[in-house]
N, C-alpha and C positions, 0 to 999 in steps of 0.2 A: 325390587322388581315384582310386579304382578303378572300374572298369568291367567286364562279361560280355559277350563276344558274345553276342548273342542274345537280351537280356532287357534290351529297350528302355528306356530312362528309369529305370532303377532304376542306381545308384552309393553304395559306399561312402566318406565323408571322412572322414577324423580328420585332429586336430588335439588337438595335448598330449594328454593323458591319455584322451580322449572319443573314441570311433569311434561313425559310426549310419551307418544306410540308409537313402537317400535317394531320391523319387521327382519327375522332371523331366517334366511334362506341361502343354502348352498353355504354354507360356515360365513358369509356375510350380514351384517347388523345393519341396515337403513334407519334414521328415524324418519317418520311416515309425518310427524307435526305434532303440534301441541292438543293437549287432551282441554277442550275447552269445556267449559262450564255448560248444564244443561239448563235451556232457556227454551221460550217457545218456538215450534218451528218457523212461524209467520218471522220470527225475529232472527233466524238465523243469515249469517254470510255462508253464503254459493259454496259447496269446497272444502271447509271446515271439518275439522272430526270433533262432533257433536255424540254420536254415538256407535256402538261397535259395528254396525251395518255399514256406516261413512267406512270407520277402518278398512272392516275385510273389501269393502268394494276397492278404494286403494290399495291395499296391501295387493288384491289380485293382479290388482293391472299392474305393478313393481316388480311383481313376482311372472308375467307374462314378458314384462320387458328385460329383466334379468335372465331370462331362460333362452329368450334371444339373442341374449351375450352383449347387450346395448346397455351402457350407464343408464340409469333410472335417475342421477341425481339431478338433471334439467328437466324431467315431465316433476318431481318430487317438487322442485320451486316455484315452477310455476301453478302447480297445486298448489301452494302455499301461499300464494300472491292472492289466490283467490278463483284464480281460472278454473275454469269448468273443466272435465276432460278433452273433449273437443278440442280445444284451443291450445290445454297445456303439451297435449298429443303432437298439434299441429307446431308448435313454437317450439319444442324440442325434439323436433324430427325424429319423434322414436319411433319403433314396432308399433307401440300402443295405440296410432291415428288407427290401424288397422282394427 
């Protein structure tokens, strides 16, 4: 497991072959997605955690819908489909459309 000064609750783990970034809040562990490879932005997919600003922008809005008392793990998928916030807000009717 890795860690950043500074950017509480957020840690990367791998294990075999799989690396993701993970969010520790309220004794809860989320994984947030897969730590992808860094490529140019014009090449990136929408959504992706490319780099630690993708994360903490995720983790926060996890961490806002958590604090709501609302599962995070249907806005987490469809973040991971690839949706935008918007949509993944809207598709898993959480606090975070807000």
């Amino acid at each position: 497991m890795f860690t950043q000064v500074g950017i509480t609750g957020i840690s990367i783990r791998a294990s075999g072959k799989s690396c993701g970034w993970f969010l520790k809040f309220n004794g809860a562990f989320k994984r947030l997605g897969d730590v992808q490879r860094t490529i140019k932005a014009d090449d990136r997919t929408p959504s992706l955690l490319y780099t630690v600003a993708d994360v903490k922008e995720l983790a926060n809005r996890v961490r806002d819908i958590m604090k709501a008392g609302q599962d995070p793990d249907p806005y987490i998928a469809e973040r991971a489909k690839g949706a935008l916030h918007e949509k993944a807000a809207a598709t898993s009717d959480s606090i975070a459309a807000n």
